[in-house]
C-alpha positions as CSV (number, residue, x, y, z in Angstrom):
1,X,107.4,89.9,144.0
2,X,109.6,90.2,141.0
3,X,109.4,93.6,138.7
4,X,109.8,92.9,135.0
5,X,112.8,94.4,133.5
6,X,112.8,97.6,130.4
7,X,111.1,95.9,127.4
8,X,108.6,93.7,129.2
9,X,105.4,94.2,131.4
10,X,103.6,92.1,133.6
11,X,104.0,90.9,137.7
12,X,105.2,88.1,139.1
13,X,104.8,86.7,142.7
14,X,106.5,84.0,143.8
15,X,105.0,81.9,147.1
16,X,106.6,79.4,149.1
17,X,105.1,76.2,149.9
18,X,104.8,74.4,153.1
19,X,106.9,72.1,151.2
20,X,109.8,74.4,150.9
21,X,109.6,75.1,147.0
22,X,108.6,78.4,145.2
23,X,105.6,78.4,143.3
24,X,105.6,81.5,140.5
25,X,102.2,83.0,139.2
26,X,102.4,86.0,136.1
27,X,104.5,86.2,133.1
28,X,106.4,89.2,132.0
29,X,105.6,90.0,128.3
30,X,107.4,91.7,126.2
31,X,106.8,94.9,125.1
32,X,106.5,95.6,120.9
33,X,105.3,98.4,119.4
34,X,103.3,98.5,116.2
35,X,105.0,99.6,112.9
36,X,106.7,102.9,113.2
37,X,104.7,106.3,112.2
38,X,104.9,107.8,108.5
39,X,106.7,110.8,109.2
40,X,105.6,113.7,106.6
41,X,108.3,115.5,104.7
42,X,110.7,113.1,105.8
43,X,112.0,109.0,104.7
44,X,113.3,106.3,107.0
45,X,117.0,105.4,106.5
46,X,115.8,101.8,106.2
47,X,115.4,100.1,102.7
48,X,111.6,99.2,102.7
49,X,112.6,95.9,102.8
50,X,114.2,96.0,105.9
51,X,111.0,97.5,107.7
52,X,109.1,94.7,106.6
53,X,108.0,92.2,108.9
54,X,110.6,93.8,111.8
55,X,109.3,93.5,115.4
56,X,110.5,97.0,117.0
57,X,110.9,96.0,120.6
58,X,111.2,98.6,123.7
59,X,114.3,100.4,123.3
60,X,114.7,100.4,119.7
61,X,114.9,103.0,117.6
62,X,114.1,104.5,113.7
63,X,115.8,107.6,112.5
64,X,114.6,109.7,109.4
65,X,116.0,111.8,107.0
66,X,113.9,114.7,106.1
67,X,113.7,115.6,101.8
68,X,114.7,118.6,100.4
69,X,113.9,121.4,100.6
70,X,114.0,120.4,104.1
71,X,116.5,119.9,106.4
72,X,116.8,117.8,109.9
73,X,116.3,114.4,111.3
74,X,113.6,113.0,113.1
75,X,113.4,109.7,115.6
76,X,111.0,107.5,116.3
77,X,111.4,105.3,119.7
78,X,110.0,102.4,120.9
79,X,108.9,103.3,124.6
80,X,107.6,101.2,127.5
81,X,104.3,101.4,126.8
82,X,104.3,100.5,123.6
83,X,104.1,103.7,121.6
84,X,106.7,105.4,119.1
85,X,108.1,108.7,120.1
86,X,108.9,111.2,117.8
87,X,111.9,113.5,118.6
88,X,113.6,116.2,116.2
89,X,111.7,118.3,112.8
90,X,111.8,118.9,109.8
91,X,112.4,123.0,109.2
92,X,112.6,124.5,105.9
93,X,115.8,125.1,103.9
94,X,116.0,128.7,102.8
95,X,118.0,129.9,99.9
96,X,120.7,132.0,99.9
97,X,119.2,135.9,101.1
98,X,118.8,138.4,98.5
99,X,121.9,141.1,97.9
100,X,120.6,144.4,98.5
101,X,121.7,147.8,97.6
102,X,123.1,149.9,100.3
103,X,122.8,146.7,102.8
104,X,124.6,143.5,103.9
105,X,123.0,140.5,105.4
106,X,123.8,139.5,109.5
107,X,122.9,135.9,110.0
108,X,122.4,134.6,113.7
């Protein structure tokens, strides 16, 4: 038996004849995902040309930067199975806190 290797899917079995030579039965296929997700709040940091007619195999990857007035990047993954996963957020971008009399702002 032969496993497929990352990016593909499938089984193969290999038999040997009484004549000595290896017959193989399966296929490994490989793995694509569809195109990646719209991501709200944030844009890919590929022209739209170059997502066009782009086969995203297992592996690959998609990164996005978030618009103001947010702030962060998000990444989409091709994974084994065939879905994109999405890691990282957008999070808000505050202003600058307000001065106030008689006090003094502590960030953490």
């Amino acid at each position: 038996n032969y496993e497929c290797v990352r990016g593909y899917t499938g089984h193969i079995r290999g038999i040997c004849g009484k004549d000595g030579v290896w017959r193989l039965k399966g296929t490994c296929t490989e793995v694509v995902c569809p195109n990646p997700p719209l991501v709200p709040r944030a844009k890919p940091l590929l022209e739209p040309h170059e997502l066009e007619n782009r086969t995203w195999q297992a592996g690959t990857s998609l990164r996005y930067q978030c618009e103001e007035p947010f702030t962060g990047t998000i990444t989409a993954t091709c994974e084994d199975d065939g879905s994109f996963q999405l890691q990282g957020r957008c999070v808000r971008r505050c202003t600058t806190p307000p001065v106030l009399p008689h006090g003094i702002a502590v960030y953490n």
